[in-house]
C-alpha positions as CSV (number, residue, x, y, z in Angstrom):
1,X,91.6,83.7,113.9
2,X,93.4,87.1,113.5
3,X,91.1,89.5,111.5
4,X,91.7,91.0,107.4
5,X,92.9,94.1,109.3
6,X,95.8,92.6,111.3
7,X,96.6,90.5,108.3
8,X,96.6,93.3,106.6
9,X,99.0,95.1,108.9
10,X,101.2,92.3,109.2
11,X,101.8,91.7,105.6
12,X,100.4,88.1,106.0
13,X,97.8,88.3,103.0
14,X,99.7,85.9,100.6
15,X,98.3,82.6,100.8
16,X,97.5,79.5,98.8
17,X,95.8,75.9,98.7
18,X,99.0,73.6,97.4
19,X,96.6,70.4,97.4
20,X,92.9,69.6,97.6
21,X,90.4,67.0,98.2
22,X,86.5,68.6,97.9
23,X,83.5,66.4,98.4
24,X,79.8,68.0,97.7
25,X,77.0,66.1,99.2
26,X,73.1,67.1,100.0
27,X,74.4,68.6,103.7
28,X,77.1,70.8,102.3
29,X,80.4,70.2,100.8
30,X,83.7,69.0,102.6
31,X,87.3,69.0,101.8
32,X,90.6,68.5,103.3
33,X,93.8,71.1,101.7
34,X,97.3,71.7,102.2
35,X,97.1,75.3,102.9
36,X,100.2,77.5,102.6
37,X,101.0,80.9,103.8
38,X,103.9,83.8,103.6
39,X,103.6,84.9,107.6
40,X,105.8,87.6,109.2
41,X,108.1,85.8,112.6
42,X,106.7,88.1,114.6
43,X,103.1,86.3,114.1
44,X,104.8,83.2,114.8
45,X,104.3,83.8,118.6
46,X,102.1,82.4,120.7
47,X,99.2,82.2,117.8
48,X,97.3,80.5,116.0
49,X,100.1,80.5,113.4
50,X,102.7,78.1,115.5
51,X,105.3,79.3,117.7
52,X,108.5,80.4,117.5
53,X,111.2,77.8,116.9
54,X,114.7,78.4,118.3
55,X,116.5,80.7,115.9
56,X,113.4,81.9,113.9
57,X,113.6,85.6,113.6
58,X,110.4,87.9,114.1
59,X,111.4,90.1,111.4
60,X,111.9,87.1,108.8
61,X,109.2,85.6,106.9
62,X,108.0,81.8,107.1
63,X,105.9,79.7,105.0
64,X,104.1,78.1,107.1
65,X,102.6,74.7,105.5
66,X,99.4,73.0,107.3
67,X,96.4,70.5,106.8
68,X,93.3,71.9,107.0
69,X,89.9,69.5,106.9
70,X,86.9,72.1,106.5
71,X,82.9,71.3,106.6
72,X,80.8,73.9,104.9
73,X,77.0,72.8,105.8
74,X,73.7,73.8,103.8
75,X,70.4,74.1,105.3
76,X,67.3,72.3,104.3
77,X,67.2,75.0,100.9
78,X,71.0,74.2,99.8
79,X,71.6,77.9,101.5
80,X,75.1,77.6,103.1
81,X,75.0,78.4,106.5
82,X,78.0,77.9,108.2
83,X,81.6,77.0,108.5
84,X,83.5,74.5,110.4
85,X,87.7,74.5,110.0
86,X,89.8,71.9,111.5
87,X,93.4,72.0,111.3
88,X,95.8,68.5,111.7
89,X,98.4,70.0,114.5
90,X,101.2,67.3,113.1
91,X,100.8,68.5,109.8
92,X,102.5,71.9,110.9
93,X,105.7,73.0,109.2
94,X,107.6,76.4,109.1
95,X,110.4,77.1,107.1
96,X,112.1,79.6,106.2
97,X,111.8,80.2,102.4
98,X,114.9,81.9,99.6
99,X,114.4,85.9,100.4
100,X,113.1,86.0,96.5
101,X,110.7,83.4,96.6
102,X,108.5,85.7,99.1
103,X,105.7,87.4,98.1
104,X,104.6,90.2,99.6
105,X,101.3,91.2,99.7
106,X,102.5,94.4,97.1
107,X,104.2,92.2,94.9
108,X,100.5,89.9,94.9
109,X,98.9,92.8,93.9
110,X,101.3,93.5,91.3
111,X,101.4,90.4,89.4
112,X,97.7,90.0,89.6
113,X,96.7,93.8,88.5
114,X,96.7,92.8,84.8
115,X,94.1,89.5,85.5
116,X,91.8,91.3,87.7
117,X,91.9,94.3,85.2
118,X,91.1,91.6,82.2
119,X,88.1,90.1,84.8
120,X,86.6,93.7,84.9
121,X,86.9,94.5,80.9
């Protein structure tokens, strides 16, 4: 999985959970989400991302759309103590998103300045 710092550097910050299942039990908690994300073309190659699809540019952005099923154990104490990610491969999609409809990772931390300045008050 690339690290904060390439994300970072690659402007791939923005992303969000469209739709959720979450089941807590005695071992942990489990869940299964639609998990979207704003990623540049150029992180479209060979990646963990996808691949690069006939026509895709590496300097456009993508939304990539995925399934993700995800197992986050406890130990005997209800400590958490790890975490298990498991993505459905068929579920995959890019597309390539309206120009104004992308949110860069700037324009995130924009339109959430005025909430996280509210959280701090």
């Amino acid at each position: 999985m690339p690290s904060n710092a390439s994300l970072v550097a690659a402007n791939a910050l923005v992303m969000w959970v469209n739709r959720q299942a979450i089941a807590v039990h005695d071992h942990g908690f489990s869940g299964e989400v639609e998990f979207r994300q704003f990623v540049p073309g150029a992180m479209l190659g060979e990646s963990v991302f996808g691949s690069v699809q006939a026509g895709e540019d590496p300097d456009d952005v993508y939304l990539l759309t995925r399934t993700l099923a995800f197992v986050w154990p406890y130990d005997e104490r209800g400590r958490l103590i790890g975490e298990h990610v498991y993505e459905d491969g068929a579920s995959r999609r890019i597309e390539k998103p309206d120009p104004v409809d992308v949110i860069t990772a700037a324009r995130a931390a924009e339109l959430l300045a005025p909430e996280i300045a509210r959280e701090i008050a």
